[in-house]
C-alpha positions as CSV (number, residue, x, y, z in Angstrom):
1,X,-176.9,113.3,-12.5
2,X,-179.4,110.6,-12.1
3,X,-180.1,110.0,-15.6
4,X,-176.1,109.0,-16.2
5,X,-176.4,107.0,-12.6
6,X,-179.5,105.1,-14.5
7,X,-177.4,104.7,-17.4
8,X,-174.4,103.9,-16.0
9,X,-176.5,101.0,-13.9
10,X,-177.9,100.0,-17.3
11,X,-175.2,99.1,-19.0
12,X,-173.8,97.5,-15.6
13,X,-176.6,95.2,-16.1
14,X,-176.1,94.5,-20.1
15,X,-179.4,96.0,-20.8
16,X,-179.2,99.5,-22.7
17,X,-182.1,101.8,-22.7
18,X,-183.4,100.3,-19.6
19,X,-184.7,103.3,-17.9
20,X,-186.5,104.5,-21.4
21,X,-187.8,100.4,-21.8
22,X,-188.9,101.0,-18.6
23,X,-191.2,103.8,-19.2
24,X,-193.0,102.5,-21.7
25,X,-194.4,100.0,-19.5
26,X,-197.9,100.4,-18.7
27,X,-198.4,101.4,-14.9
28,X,-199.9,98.2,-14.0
29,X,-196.9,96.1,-15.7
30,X,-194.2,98.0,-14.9
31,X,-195.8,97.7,-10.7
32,X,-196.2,93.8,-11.1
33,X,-192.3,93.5,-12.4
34,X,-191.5,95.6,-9.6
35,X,-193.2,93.5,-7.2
36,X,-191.7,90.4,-9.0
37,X,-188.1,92.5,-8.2
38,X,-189.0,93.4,-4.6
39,X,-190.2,89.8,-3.7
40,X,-186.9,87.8,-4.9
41,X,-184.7,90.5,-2.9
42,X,-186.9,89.9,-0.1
43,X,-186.3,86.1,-0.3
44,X,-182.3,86.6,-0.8
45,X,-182.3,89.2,2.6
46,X,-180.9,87.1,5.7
47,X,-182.2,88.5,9.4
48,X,-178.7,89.8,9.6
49,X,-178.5,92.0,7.0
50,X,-181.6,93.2,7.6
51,X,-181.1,94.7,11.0
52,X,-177.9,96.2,9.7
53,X,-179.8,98.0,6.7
54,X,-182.2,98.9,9.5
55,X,-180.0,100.9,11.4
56,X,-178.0,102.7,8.6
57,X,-181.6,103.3,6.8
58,X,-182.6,107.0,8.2
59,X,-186.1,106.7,6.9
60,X,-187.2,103.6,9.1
61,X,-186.0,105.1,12.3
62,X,-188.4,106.3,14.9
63,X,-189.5,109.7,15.4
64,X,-187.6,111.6,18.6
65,X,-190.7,113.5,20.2
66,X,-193.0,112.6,22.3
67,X,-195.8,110.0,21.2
68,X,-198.4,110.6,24.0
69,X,-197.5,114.5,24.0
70,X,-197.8,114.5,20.1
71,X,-201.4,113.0,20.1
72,X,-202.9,115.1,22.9
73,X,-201.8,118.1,20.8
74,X,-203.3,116.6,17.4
75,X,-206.7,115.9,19.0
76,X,-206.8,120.0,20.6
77,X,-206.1,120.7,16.8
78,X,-208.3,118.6,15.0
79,X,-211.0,119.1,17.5
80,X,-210.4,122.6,17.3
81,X,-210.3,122.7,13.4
82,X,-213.5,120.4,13.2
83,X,-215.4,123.4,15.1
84,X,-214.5,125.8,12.5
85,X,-215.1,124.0,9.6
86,X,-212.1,122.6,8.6
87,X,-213.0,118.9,8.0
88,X,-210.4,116.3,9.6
89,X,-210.1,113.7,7.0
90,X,-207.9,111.1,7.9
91,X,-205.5,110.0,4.9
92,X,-204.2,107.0,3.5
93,X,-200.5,106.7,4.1
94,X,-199.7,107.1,0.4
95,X,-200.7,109.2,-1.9
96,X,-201.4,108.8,-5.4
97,X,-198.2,108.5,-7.9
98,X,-197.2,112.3,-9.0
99,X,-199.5,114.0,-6.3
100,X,-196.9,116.6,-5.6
101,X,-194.6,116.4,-8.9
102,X,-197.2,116.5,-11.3
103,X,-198.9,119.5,-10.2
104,X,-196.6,121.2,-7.8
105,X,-193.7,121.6,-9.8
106,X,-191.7,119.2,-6.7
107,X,-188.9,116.4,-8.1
108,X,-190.0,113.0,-8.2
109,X,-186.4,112.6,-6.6
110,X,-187.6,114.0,-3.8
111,X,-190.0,111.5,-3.2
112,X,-190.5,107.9,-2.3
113,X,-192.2,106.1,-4.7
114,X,-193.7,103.2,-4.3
115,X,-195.9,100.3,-6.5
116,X,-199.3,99.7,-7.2
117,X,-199.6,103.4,-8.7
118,X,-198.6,105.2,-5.3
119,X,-196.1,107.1,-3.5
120,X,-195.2,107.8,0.5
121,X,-196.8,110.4,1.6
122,X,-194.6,113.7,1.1
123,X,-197.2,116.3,1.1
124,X,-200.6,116.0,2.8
125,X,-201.8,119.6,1.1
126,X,-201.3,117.6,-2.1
127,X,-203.5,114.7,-1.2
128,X,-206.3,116.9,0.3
129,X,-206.6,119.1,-2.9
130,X,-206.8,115.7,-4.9
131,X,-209.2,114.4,-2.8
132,X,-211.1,118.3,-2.9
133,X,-211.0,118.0,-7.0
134,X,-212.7,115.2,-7.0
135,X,-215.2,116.9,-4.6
136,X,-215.8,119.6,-6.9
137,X,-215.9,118.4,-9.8
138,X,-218.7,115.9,-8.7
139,X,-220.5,119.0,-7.2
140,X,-220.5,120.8,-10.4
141,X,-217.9,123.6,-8.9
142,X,-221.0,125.4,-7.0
143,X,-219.9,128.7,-5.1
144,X,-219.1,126.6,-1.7
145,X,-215.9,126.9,0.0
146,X,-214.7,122.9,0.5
147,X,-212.0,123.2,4.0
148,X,-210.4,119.7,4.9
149,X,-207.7,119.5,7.8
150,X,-205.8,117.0,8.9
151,X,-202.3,116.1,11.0
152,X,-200.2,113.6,8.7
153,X,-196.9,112.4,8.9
154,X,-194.7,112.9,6.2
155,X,-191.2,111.6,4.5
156,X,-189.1,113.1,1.7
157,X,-186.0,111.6,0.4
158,X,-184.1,114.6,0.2
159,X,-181.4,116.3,1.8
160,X,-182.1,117.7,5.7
161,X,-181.7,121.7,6.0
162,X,-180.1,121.9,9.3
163,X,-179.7,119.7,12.5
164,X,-182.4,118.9,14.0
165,X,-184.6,118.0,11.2
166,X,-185.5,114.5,10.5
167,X,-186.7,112.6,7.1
168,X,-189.9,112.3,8.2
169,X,-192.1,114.4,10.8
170,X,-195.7,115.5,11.3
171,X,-197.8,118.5,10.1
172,X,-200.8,120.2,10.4
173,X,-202.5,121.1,7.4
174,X,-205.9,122.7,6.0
175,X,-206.8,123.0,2.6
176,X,-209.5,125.7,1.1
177,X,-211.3,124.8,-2.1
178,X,-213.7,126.8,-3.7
179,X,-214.8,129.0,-6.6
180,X,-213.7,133.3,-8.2
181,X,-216.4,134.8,-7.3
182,X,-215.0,138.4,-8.0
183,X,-213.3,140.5,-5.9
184,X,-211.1,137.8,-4.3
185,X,-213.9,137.0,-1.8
186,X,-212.3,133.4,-2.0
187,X,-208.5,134.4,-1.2
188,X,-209.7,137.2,1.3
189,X,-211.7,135.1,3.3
190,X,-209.9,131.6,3.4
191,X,-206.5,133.7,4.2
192,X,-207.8,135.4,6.8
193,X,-209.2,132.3,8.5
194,X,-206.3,130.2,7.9
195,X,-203.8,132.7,9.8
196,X,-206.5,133.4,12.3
197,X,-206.8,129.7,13.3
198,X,-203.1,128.9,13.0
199,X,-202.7,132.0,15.5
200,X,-205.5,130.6,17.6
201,X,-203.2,126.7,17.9
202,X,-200.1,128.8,18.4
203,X,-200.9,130.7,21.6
204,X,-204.0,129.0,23.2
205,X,-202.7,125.2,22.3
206,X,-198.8,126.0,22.4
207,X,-199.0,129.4,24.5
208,X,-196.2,130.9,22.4
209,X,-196.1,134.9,22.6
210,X,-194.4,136.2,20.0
211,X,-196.1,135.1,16.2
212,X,-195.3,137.3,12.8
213,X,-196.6,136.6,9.3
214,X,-194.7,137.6,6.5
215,X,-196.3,137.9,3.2
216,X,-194.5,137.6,-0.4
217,X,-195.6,137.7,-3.4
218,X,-195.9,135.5,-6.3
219,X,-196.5,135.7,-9.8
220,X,-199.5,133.9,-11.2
221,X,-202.3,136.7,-10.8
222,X,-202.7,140.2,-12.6
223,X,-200.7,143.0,-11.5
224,X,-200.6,144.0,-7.7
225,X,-204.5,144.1,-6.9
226,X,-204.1,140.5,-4.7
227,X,-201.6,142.3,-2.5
228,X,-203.1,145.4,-2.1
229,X,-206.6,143.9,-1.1
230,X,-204.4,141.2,1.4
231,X,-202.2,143.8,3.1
232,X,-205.5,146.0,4.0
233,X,-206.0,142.3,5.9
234,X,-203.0,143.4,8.2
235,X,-204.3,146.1,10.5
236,X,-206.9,144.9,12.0
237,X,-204.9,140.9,12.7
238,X,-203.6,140.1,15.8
239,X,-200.4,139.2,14.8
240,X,-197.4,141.4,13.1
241,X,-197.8,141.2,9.9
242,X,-195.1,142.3,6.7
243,X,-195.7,142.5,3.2
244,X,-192.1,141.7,1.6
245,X,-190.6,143.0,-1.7
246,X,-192.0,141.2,-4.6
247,X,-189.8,137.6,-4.6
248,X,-189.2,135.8,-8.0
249,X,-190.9,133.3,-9.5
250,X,-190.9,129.9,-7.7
251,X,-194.1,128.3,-9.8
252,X,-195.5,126.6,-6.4
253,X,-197.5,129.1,-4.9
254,X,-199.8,131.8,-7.0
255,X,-200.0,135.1,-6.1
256,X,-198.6,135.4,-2.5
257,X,-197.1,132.7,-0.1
258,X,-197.0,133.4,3.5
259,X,-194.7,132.3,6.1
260,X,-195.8,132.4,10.0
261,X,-192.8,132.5,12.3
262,X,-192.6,132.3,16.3
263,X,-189.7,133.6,18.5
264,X,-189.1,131.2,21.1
265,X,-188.0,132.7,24.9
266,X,-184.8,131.5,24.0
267,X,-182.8,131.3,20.4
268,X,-183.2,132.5,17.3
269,X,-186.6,132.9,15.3
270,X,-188.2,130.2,14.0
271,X,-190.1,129.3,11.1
272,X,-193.0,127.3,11.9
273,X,-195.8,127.4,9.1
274,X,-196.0,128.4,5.5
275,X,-198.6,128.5,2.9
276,X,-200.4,130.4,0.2
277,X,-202.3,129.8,-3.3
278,X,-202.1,127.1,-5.7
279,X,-203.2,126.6,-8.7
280,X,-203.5,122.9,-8.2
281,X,-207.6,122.6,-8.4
282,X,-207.4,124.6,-11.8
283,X,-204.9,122.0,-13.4
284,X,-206.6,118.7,-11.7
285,X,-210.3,119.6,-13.2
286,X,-209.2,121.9,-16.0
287,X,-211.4,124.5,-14.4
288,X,-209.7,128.0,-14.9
289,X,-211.8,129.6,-11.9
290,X,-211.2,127.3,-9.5
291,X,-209.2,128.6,-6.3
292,X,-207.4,127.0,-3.8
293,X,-205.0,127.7,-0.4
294,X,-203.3,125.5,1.7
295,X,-201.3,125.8,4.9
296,X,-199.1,123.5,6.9
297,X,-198.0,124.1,10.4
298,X,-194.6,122.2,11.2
299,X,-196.1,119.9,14.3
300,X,-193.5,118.2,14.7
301,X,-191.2,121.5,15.4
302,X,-193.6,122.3,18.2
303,X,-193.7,119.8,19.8
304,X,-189.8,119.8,20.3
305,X,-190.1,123.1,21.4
306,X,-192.8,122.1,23.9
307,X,-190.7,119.1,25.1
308,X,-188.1,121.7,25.4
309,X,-190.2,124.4,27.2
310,X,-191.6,121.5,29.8
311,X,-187.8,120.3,30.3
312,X,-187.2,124.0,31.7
313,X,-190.2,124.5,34.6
């Protein structure tokens, strides 16, 4: 569909093969047209028009939580993450063009690219394993677990699941980067932390009760072994935890996503963090035994639901 809207726009303008011209463009010419583009509709925009285009443009509206709320509760996370070893790093806000399509199998559609090589910031996982390549690479991919965390706010341009949801919101990520060392001492050991401390920010920091984790597997590792050795992980966590049926192939995650899920006192169950391993690392520094997990926690959810929870005392 959006190659024949391209098309359809080039011939509009009397220029066939524009998109594929395009393309061919070096990154550093193809961003200096662009700015060219961008800076002679930004001289032909009267004030008018612009605060019409403002309030029809979904992406430039302010977020509907709390501001002062939403910062105590990212400085208990980040504070709380710091302590056990999960590095905040704050991020730029863009990421490198192709962060998440390139490696993550995500369209580029559902993005908002930018110039000058970047994109707006859709996935903060993305830019911390970037930023973790890099990391290892220069180390020499030495047997040390890299963690990052951070809280980020993100936008995609695609279309909202439900009501409720808004183009652009804030999560709570970490990132685990390190090295097979047999045995999956790395998977076992950065998935049990990761749930433990995303259980630890659910009850202590949001004091919700009821917290499940279920577990699916993904293709991407050899035969079952990766679940077995994860499910024995279940009986002694303090959460309620599910191995599901194996799910089909969805080439994002490798060898088991999980999703962590909270039943509020009131309405349905909720979805509130997912994760699991990439292969990201391995395809960024071409080293086959490089490991990596990432998590996100849906901040921005919580904090509705703490608004929510405050409204009713």
């Amino acid at each position: 569909m959006t190659d024949h809207i391209a098309q359809k726009i080039a011939e509009k303008a009397g220029v066939p093969g524009m998109p594929e011209a395009l393309r061919s463009l070096s990154g550093s010419d193809l961003s200096s047209l662009l700015m060219e583009v961008f800076r002679l509709r930004a001289e032909q925009t009267p004030a008018g028009s612009l605060l019409q285009q403002y309030q029809r443009n979904a992406f430039a509206q302010p977020a509907d939580t709390d501001m002062v709320l939403m910062l105590e509760k990212e400085l208990e996370i980040l504070r709380y993450l710091r302590q056990q070893h999960y590095q905040p790093l704050e991020l730029s806000p863009v990421g490198q063009f192709g962060s998440c399509a390139v490696v993550g199998t995500v369209s580029q559609n559902k993005i908002i690219s930018a110039i000058r090589h970047t994109e707006v910031m859709a996935d903060a996982t993305n830019a911390l394993a970037l930023h973790m390549a890099g990391i290892r690479s220069a180390g020499g991919f030495n047997s040390e677990i890299l963690r990052y965390s951070t809280v980020h706010r993100h936008i995609r341009a695609m279309r909202l699941p439900v009501k409720g949801y808004t183009p652009h919101f804030k999560v709570a990520c970490m990132v685990a980067a390190g090295k097979d060392t047999g045995n999956y001492s790395f998977e076992l050991t950065t998935i049990k932390e990761q749930l433990l401390h995303i259980y630890w920010l659910l009850t202590v920091i949001f004091t919700i009760k009821q917290i499940s984790v279920k577990i699916i597997p993904r293709g991407g590792y050899t035969g079952d072994t990766l679940i077995s050795a994860i499910g024995a992980l279940t009986t002694g966590m303090p959460m309620e935890m599910a191995v599901e049926p194996h799910a089909e192939e969805n080439n994002y995650y490798k060898g088991l996503q999980f999703k962590v899920l909270i039943q509020p006192e009131q309405g349905p169950e909720m979805e509130i963090a997912d994760g699991g391993f990439t292969d990201w690392t391995q395809q960024l520094t071409g080293n086959k035994k490089e490991r990596c997990l990432i998590s996100g926690i849906g901040l921005s959810l919580l904090i509705k639901y703490a608004q929510h929870q405050q409204s009713n005392i």
